[in-house]
PDB file of N, CA, C and O in Angstrom, chain B, residues numbered from 101:
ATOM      1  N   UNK B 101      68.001  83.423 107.686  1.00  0.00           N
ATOM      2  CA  UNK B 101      68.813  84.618 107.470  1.00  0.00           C
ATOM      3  C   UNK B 101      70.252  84.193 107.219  1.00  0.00           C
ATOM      4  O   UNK B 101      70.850  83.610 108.123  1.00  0.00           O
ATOM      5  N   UNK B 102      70.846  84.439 106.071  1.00  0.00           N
ATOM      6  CA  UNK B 102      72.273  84.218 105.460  1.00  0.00           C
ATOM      7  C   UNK B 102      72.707  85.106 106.049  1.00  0.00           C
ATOM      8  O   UNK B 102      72.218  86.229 105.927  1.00  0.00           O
ATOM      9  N   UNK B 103      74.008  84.794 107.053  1.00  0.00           N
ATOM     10  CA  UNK B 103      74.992  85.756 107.427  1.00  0.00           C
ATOM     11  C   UNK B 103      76.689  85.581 106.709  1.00  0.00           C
ATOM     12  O   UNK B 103      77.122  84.464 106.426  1.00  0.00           O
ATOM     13  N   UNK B 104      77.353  86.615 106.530  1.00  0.00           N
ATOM     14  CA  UNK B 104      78.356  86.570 106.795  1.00  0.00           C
ATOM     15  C   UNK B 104      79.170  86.917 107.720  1.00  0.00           C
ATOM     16  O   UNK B 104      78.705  87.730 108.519  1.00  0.00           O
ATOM     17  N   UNK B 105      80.553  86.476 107.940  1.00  0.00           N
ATOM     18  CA  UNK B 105      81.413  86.350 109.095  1.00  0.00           C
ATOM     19  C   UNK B 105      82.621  87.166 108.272  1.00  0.00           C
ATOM     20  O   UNK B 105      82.772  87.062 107.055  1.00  0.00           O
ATOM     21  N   UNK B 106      83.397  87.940 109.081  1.00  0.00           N
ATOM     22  CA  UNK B 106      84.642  88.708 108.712  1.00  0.00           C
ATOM     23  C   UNK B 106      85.607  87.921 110.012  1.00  0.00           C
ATOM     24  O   UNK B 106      85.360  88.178 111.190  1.00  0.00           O
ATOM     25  N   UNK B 107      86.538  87.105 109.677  1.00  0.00           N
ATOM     26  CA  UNK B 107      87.436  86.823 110.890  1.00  0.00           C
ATOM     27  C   UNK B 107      88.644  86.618 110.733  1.00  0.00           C
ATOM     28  O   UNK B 107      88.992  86.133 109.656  1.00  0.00           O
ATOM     29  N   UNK B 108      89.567  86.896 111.661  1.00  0.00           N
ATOM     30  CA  UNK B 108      91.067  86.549 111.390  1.00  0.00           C
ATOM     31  C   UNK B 108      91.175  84.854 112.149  1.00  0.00           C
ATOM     32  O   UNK B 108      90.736  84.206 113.100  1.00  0.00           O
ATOM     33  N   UNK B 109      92.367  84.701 110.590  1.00  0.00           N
ATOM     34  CA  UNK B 109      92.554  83.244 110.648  1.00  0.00           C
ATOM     35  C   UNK B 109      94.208  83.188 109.858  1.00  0.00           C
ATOM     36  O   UNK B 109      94.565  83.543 108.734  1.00  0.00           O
ATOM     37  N   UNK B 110      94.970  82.577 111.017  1.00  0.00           N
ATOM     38  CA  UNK B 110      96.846  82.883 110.399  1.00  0.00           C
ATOM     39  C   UNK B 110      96.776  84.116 109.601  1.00  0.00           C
ATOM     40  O   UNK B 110      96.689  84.255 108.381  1.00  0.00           O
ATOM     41  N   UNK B 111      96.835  85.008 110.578  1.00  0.00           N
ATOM     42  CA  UNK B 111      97.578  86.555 110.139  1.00  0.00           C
ATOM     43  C   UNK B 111      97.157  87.155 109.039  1.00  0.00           C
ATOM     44  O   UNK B 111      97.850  87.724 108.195  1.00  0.00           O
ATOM     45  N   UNK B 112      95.592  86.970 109.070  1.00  0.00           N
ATOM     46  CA  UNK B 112      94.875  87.249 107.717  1.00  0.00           C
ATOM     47  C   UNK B 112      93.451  87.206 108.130  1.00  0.00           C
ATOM     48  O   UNK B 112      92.981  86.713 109.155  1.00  0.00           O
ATOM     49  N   UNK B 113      92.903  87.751 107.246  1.00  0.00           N
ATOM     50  CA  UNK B 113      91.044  88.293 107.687  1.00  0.00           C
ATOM     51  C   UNK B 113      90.652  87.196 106.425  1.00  0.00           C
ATOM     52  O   UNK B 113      91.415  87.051 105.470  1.00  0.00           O
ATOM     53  N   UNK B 114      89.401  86.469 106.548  1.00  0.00           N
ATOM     54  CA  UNK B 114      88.882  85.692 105.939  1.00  0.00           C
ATOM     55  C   UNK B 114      87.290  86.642 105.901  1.00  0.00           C
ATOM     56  O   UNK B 114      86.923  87.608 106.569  1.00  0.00           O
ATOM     57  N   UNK B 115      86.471  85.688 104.575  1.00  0.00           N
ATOM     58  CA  UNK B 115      85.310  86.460 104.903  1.00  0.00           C
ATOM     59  C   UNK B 115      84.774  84.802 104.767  1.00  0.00           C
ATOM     60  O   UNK B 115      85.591  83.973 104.366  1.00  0.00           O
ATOM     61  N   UNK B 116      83.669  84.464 105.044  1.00  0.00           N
ATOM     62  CA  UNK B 116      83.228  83.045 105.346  1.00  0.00           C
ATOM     63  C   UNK B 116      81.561  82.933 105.492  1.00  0.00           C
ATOM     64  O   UNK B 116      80.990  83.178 106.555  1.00  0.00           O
ATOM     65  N   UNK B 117      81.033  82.625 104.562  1.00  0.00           N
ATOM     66  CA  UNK B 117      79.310  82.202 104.751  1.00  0.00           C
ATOM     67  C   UNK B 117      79.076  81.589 106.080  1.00  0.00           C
ATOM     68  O   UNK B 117      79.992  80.893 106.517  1.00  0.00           O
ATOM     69  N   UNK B 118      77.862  81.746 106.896  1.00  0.00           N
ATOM     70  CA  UNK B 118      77.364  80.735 108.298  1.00  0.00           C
ATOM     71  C   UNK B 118      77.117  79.322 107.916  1.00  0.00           C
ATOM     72  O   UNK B 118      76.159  78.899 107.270  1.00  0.00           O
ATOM     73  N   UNK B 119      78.274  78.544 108.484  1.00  0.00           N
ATOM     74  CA  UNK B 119      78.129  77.185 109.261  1.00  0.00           C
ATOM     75  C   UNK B 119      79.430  76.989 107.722  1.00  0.00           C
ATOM     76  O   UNK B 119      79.056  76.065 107.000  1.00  0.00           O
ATOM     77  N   UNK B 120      80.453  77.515 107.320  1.00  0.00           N
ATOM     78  CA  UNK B 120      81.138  77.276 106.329  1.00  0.00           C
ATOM     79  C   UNK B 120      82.678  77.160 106.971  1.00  0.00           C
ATOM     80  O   UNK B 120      83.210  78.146 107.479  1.00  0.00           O
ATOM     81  N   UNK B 121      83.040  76.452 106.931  1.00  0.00           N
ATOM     82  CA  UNK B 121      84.573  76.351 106.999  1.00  0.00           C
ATOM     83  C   UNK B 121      85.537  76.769 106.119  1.00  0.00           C
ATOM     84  O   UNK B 121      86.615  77.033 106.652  1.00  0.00           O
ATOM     85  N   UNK B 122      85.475  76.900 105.006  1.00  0.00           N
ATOM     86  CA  UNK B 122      86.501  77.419 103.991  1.00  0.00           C
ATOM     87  C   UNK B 122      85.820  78.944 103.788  1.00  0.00           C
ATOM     88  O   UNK B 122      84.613  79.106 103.607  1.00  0.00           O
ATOM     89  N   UNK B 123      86.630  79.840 103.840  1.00  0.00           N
ATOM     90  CA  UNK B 123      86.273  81.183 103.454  1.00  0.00           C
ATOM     91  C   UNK B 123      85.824  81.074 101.934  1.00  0.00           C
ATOM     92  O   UNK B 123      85.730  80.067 101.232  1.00  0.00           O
ATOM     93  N   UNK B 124      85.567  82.444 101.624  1.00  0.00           N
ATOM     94  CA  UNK B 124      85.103  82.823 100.452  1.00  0.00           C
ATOM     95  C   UNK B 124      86.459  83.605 100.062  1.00  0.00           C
ATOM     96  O   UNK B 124      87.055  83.309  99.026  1.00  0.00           O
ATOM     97  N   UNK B 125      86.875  84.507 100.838  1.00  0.00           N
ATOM     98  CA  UNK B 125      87.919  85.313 100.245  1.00  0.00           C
ATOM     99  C   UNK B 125      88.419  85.249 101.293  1.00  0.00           C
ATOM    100  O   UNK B 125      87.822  84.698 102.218  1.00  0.00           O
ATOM    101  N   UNK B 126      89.898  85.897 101.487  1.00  0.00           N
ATOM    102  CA  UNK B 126      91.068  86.226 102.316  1.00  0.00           C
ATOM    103  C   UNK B 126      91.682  87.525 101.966  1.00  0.00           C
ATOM    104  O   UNK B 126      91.817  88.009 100.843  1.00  0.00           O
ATOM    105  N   UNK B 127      92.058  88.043 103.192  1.00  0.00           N
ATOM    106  CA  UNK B 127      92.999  89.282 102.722  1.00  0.00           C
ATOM    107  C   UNK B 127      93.956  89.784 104.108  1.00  0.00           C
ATOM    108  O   UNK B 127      94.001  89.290 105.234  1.00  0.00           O
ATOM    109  N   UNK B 128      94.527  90.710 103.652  1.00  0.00           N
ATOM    110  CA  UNK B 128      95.391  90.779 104.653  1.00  0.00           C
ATOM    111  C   UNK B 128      95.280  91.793 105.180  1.00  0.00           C
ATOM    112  O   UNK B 128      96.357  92.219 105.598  1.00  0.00           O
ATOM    113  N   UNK B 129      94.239  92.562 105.414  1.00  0.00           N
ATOM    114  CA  UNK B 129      93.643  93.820 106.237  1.00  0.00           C
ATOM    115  C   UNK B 129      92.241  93.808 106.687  1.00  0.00           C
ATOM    116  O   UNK B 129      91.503  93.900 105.706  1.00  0.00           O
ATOM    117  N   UNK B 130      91.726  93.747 107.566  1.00  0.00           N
ATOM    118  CA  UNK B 130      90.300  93.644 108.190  1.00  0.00           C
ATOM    119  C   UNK B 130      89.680  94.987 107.355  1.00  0.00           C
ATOM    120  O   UNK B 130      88.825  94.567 106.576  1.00  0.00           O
ATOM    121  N   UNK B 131      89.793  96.156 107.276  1.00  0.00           N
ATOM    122  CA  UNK B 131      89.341  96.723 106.708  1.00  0.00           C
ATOM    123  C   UNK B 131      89.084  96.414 104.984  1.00  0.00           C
ATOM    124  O   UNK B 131      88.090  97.018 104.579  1.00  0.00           O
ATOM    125  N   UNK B 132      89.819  95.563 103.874  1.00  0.00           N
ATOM    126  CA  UNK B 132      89.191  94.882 102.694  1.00  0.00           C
ATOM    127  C   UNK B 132      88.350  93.730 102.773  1.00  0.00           C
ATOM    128  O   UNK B 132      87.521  93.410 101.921  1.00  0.00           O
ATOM    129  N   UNK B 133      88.570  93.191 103.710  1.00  0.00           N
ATOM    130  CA  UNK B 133      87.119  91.571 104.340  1.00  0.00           C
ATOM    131  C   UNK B 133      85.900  92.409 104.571  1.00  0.00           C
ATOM    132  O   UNK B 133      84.811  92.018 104.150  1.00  0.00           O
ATOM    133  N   UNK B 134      86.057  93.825 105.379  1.00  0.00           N
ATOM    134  CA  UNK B 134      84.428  94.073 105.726  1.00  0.00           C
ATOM    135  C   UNK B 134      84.140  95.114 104.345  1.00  0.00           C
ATOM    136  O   UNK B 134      83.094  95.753 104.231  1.00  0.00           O
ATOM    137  N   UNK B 135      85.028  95.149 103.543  1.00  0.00           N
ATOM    138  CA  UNK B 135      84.426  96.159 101.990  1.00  0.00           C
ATOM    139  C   UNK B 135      83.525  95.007 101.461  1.00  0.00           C
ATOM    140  O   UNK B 135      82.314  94.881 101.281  1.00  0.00           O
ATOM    141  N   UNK B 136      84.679  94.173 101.277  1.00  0.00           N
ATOM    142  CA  UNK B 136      84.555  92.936 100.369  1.00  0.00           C
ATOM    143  C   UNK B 136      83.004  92.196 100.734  1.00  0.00           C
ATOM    144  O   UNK B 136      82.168  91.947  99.866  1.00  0.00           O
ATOM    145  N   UNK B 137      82.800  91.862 102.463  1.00  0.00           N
ATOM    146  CA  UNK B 137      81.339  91.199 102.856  1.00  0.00           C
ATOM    147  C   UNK B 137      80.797  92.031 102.872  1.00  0.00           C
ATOM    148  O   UNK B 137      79.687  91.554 103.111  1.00  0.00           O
ATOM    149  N   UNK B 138      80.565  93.783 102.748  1.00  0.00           N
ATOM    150  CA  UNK B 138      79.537  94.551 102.644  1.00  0.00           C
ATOM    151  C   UNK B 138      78.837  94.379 101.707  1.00  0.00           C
ATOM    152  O   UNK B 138      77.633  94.130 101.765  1.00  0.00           O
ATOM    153  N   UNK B 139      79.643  94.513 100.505  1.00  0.00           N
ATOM    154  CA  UNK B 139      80.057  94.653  98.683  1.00  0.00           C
ATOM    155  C   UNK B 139      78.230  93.259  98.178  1.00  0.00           C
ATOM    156  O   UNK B 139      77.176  93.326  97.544  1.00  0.00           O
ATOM    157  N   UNK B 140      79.139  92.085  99.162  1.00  0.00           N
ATOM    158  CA  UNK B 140      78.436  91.005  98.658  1.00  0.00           C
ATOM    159  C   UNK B 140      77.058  90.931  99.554  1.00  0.00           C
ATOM    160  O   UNK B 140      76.384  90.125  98.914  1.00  0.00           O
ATOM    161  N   UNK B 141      76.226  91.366 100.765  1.00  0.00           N
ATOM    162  CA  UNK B 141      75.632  91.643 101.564  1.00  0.00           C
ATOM    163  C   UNK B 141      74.546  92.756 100.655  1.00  0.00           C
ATOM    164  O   UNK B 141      73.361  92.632 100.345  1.00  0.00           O
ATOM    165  N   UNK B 142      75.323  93.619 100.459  1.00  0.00           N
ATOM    166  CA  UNK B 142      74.568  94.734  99.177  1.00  0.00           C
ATOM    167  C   UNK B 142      73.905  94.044  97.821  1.00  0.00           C
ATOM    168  O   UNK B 142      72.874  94.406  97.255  1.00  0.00           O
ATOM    169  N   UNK B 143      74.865  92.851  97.427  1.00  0.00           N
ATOM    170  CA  UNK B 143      74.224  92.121  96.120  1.00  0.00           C
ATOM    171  C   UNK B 143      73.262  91.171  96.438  1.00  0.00           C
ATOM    172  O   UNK B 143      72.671  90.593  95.526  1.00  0.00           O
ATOM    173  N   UNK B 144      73.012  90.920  97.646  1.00  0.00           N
ATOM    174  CA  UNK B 144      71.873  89.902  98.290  1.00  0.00           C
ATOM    175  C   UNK B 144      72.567  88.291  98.614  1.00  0.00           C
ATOM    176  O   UNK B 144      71.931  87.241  98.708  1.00  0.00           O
ATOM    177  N   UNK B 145      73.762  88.443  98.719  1.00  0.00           N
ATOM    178  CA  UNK B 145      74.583  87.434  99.074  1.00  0.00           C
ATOM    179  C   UNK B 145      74.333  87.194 100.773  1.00  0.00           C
ATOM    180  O   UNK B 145      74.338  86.101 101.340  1.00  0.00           O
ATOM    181  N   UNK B 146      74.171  88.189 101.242  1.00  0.00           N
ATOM    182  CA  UNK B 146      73.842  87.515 102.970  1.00  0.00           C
ATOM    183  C   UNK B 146      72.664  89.341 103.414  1.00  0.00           C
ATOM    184  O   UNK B 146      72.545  90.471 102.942  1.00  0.00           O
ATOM    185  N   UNK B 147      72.013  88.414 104.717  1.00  0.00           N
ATOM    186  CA  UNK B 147      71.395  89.568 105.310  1.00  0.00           C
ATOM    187  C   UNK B 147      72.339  90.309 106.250  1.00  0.00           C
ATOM    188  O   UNK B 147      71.916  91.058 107.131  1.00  0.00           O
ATOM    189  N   UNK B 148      73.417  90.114 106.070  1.00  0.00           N
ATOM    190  CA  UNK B 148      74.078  90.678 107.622  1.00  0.00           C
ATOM    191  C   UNK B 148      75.442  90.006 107.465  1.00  0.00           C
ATOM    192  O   UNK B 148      75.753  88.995 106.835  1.00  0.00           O
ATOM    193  N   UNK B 149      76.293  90.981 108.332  1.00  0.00           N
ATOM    194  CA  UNK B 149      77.848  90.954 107.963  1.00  0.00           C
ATOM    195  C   UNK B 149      78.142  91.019 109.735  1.00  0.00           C
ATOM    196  O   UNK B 149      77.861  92.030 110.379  1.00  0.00           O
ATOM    197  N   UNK B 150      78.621  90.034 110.239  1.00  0.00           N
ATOM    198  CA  UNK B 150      79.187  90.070 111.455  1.00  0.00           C
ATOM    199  C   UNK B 150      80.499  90.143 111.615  1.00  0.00           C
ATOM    200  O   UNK B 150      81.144  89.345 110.935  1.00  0.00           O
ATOM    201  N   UNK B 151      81.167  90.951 112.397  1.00  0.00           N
ATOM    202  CA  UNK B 151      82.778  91.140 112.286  1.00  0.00           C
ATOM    203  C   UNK B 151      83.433  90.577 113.694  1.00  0.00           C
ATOM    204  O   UNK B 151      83.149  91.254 114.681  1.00  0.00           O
ATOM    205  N   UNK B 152      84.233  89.479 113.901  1.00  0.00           N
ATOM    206  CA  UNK B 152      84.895  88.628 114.721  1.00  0.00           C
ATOM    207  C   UNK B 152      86.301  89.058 114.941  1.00  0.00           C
ATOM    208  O   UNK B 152      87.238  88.630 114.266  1.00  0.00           O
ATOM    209  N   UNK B 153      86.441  90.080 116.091  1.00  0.00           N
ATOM    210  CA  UNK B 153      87.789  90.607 116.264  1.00  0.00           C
ATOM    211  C   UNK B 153      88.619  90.094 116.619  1.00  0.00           C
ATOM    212  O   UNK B 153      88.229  88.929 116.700  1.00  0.00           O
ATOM    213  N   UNK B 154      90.000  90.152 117.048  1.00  0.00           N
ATOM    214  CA  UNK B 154      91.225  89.234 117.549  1.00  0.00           C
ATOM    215  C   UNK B 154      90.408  88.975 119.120  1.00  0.00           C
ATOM    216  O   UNK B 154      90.835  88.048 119.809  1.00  0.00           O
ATOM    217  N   UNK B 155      89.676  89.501 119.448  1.00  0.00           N
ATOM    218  CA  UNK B 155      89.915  89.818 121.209  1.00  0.00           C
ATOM    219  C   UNK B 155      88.190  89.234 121.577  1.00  0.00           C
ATOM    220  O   UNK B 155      87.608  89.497 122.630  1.00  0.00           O
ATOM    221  N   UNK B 156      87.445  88.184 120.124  1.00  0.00           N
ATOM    222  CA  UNK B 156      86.397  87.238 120.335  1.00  0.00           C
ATOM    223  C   UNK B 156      85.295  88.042 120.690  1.00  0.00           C
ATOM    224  O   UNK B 156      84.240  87.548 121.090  1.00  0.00           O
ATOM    225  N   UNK B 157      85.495  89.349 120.557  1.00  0.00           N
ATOM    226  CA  UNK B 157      84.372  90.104 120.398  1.00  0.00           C
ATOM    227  C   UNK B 157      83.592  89.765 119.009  1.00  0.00           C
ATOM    228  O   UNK B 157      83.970  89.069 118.067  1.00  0.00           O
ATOM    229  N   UNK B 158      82.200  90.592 119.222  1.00  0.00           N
ATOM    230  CA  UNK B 158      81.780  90.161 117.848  1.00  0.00           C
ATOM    231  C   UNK B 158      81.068  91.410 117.530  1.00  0.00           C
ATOM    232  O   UNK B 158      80.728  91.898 118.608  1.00  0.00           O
ATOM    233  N   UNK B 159      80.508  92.495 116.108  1.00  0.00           N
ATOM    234  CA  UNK B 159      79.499  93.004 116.391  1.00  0.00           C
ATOM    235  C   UNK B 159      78.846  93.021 114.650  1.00  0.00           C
ATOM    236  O   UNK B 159      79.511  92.549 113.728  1.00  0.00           O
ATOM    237  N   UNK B 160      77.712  93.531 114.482  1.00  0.00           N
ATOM    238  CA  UNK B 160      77.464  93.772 112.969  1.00  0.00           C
ATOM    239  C   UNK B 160      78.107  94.728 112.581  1.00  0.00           C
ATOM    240  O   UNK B 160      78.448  95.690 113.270  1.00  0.00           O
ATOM    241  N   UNK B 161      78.448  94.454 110.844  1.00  0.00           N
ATOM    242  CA  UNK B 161      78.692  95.912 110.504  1.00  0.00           C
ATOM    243  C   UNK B 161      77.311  96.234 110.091  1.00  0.00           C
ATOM    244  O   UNK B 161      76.325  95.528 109.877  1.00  0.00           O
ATOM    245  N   UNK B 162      77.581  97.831 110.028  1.00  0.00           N
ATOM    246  CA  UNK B 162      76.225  98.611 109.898  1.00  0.00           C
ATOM    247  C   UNK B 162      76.802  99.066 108.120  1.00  0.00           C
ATOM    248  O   UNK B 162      77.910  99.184 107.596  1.00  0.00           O
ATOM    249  N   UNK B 163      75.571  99.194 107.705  1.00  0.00           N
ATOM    250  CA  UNK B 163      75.267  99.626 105.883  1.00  0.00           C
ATOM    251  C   UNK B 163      75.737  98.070 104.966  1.00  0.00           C
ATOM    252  O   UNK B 163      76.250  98.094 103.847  1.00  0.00           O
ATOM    253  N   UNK B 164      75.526  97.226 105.481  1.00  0.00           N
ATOM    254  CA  UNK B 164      75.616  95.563 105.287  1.00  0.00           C
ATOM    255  C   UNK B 164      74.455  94.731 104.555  1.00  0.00           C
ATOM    256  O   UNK B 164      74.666  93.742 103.852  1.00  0.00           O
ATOM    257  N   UNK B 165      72.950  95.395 104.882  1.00  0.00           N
ATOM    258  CA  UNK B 165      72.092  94.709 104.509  1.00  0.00           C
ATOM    259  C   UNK B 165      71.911  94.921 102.733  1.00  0.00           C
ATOM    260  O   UNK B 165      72.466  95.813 102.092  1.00  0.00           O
ATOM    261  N   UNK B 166      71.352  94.273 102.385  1.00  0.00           N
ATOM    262  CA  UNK B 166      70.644  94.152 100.759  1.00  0.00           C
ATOM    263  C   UNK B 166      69.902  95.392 100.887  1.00  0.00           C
ATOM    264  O   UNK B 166      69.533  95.386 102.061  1.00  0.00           O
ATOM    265  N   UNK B 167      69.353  96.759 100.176  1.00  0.00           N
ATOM    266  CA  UNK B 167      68.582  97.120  99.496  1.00  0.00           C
ATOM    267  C   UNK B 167      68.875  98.566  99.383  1.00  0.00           C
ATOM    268  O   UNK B 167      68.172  99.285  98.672  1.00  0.00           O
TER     269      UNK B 167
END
């Protein structure tokens, strides 16, 4: 199962494939990282979009999967 990750990294939201160190995209509002990993989650780019808050919480976003 391909996941993606939504996380802040220096004062900025990254979106980042599992087990990837360099993001895919960056932005500077958590709310365009989880459009942006929904967007690609919807095109069959990952099964699932996990969102990594300042405070190391974690949860899925929901309407994330492919179909």
């Amino acid at each position: 199962m391909t996941t993606l990750h939504v996380e802040p990294r220096a004062n900025r939201w990254i979106v980042r494939p599992d087990g990837a160190s360099n993001p895919l995209s960056v932005h500077a509002e958590a709310d365009e990282a989880c459009r942006v990993a929904r967007e690609r989650a919807r095109a069959g780019a990952a099964a699932r979009v996990l969102l990594h808050d300042r405070y190391h919480r974690v949860r899925q976003l929901v309407g994330a999967s492919p179909g």
